[in-house]
C-alpha positions in Angstrom: 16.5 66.0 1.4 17.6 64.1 4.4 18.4 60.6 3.5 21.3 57.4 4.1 24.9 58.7 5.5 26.5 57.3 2.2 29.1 60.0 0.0 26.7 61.9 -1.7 28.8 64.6 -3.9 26.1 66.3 -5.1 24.2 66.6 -2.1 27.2 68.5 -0.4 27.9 70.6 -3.2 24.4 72.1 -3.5 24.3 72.6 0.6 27.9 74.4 0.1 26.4 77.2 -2.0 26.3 80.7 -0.5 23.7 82.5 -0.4 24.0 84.9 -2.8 25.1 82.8 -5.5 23.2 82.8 -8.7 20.0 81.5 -9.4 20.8 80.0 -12.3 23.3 78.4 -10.9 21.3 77.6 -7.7 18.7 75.8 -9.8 21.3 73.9 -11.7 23.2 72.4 -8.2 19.9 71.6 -7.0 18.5 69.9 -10.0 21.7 67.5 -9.9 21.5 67.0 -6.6 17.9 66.0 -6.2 18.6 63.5 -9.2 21.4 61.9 -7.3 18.8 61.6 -4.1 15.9 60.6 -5.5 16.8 58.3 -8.1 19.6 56.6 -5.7 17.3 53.7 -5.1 15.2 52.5 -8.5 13.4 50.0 -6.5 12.3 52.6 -3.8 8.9 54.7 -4.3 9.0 56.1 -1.5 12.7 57.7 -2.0 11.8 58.1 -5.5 9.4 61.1 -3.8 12.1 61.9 -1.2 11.3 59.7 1.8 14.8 57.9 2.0 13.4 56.1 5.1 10.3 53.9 3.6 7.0 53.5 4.0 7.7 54.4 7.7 6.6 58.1 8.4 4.9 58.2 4.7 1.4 58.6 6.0 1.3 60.7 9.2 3.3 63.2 7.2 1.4 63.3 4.4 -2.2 62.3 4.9 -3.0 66.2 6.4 -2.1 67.2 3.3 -5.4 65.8 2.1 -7.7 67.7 4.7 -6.5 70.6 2.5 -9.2 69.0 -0.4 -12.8 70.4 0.0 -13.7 69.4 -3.5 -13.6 67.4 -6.3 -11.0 69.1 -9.2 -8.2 68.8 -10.5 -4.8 69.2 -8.7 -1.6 70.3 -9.5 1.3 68.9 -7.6 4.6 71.6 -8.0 7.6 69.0 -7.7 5.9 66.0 -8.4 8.5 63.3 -8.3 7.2 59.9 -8.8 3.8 60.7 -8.3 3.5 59.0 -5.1 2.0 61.5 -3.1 -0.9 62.5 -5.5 -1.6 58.7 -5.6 -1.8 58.7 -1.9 -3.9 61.7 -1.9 -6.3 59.8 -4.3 -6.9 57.6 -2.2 -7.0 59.7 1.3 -9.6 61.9 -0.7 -11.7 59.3 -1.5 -12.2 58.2 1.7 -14.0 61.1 2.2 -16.3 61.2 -0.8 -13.8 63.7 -2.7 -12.3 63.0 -6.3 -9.2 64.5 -7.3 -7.8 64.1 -11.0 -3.6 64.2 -10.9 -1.3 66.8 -12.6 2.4 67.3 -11.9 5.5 69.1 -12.7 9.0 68.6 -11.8 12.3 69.4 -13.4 13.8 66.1 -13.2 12.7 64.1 -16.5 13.3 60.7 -14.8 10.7 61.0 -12.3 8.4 62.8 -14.5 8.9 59.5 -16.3 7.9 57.5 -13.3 4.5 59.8 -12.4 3.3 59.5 -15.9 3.7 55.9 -15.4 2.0 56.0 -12.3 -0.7 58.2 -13.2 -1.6 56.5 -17.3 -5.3 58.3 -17.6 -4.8 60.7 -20.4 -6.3 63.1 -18.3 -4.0 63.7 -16.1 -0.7 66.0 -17.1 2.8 65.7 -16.0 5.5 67.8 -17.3 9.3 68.5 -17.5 10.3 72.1 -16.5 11.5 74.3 -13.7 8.7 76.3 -12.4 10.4 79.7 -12.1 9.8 80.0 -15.5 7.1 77.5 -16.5 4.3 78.7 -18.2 1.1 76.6 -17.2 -0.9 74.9 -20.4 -4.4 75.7 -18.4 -5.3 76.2 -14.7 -6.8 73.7 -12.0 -8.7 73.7 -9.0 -5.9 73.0 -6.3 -2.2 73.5 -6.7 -0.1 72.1 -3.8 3.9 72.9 -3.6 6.6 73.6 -1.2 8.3 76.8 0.2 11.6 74.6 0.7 11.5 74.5 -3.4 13.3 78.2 -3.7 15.3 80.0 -1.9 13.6 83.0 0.5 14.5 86.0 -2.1 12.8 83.9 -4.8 10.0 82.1 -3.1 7.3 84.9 -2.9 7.5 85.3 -6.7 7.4 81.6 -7.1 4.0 81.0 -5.1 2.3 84.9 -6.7 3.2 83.0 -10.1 1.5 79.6 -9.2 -1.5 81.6 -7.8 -1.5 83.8 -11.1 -1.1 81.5 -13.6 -2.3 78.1 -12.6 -4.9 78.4 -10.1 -9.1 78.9 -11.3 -10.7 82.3 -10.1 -12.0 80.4 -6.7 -8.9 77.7 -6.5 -6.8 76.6 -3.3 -3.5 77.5 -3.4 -1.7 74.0 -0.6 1.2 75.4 0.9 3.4 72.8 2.7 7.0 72.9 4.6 9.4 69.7 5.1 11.9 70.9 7.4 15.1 68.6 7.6 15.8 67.1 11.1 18.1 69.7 12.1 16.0 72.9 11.0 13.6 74.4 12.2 10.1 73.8 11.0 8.4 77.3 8.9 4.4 77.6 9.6 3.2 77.7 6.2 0.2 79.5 7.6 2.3 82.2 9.1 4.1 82.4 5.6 0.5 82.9 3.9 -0.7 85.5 6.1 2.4 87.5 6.1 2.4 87.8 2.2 -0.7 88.9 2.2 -3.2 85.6 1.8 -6.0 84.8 3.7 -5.6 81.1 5.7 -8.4 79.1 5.3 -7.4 76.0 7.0 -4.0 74.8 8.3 -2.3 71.0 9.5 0.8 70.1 11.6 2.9 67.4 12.1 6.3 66.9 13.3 8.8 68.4 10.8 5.8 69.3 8.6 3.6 72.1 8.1 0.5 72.6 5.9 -1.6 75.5 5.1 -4.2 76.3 2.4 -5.5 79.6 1.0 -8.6 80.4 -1.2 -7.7 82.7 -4.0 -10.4 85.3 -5.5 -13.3 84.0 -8.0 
């Protein structure tokens, strides 16, 4: 959630939280704050899906994601935004004879808004809700999110329930990690293996990290 040096209030106020504060209350700071970031620009895609820089960086730190797709299905992106990245990953599949039908969540209604928009087939789902406590309508071949999402007390509960409720007996669980500029990036790989997931494949680059896992059929 790196982006332009201007005040952003909200912003600071969710990175002031401690630790231990509750998760309620964690959610609700981070909700407002990723409404301040991403919707800061209207005429911006690309900080619309959290790139506050532009096009510039958009691909090399994205396109792995789509070595992750083996298969035609459908895929579920957890935190969504504009839809920009599953469009991108529509097209980076097809380039190599794959077919992927969109589906997205994010808690943020505006840009739920804007992915629907982007995505129109009636095929393709995109709802409003926090994912904590979402309850999938059906399941789907491939469900990509991000361990930044939760905190690290609530994040191995938040990938068991995507992997329990959305994913098809035989589906990929995409596990990816955006570290900001001054952190230090987490091997989603590493994160797999060590909660007990077996790493099928894995992509690097930069600040990002990529890892998928095949779950049971």
């Amino acid at each position: 959630m790196s982006g332009p040096t201007d005040a952003r209030p909200a912003q600071d106020r969710f990175r002031s939280l401690s630790d231990d504060v509750a998760l309620s209350v964690w959610t609700e700071h981070l909700h407002t704050a990723l409404h301040e970031f991403y919707l800061a620009d209207p005429d911006d895609p690309y900080q619309q899906s959290g790139r506050s820089t532009g096009v510039a960086g958009w691909e090399p730190k994205r396109r792995l994601i789509a070595d992750a797709f083996h298969r035609d299905g459908d895929v579920l992106d957890v935190g969504c935004a504009n839809g920009l990245l599953l469009e991108s990953l529509i097209g980076w599949c097809a380039e190599k004879g794959v077919s992927i039908r969109p589906h997205g969540v994010d808690f943020v209604w505006e840009l739920v808004a804007l992915a629907r928009a982007r995505h129109p087939d009636p095929r393709s789902t995109f709802e409003v809700a926090n994912v904590l406590w979402w309850h999938p309508p059906r399941r789907y071949d491939f469900v990509r999110t991000n361990l930044e999402y939760f905190r690290a007390a609530e994040r191995e509960t938040y990938v068991r329930r995507l992997v329990e409720g959305a994913l098809v007996p035989g589906g990929r669980l995409v596990l990816c990690h955006y570290a900001e500029p001054s952190e230090r990036r987490m091997d989603a790989d590493a994160w797999l293996a060590a909660h007990g997931y077996t790493v099928v494949g894995s992509a690097a680059f930069d600040t990002v990290s990529v890892a998928w896992a095949d779950v049971p059929a």
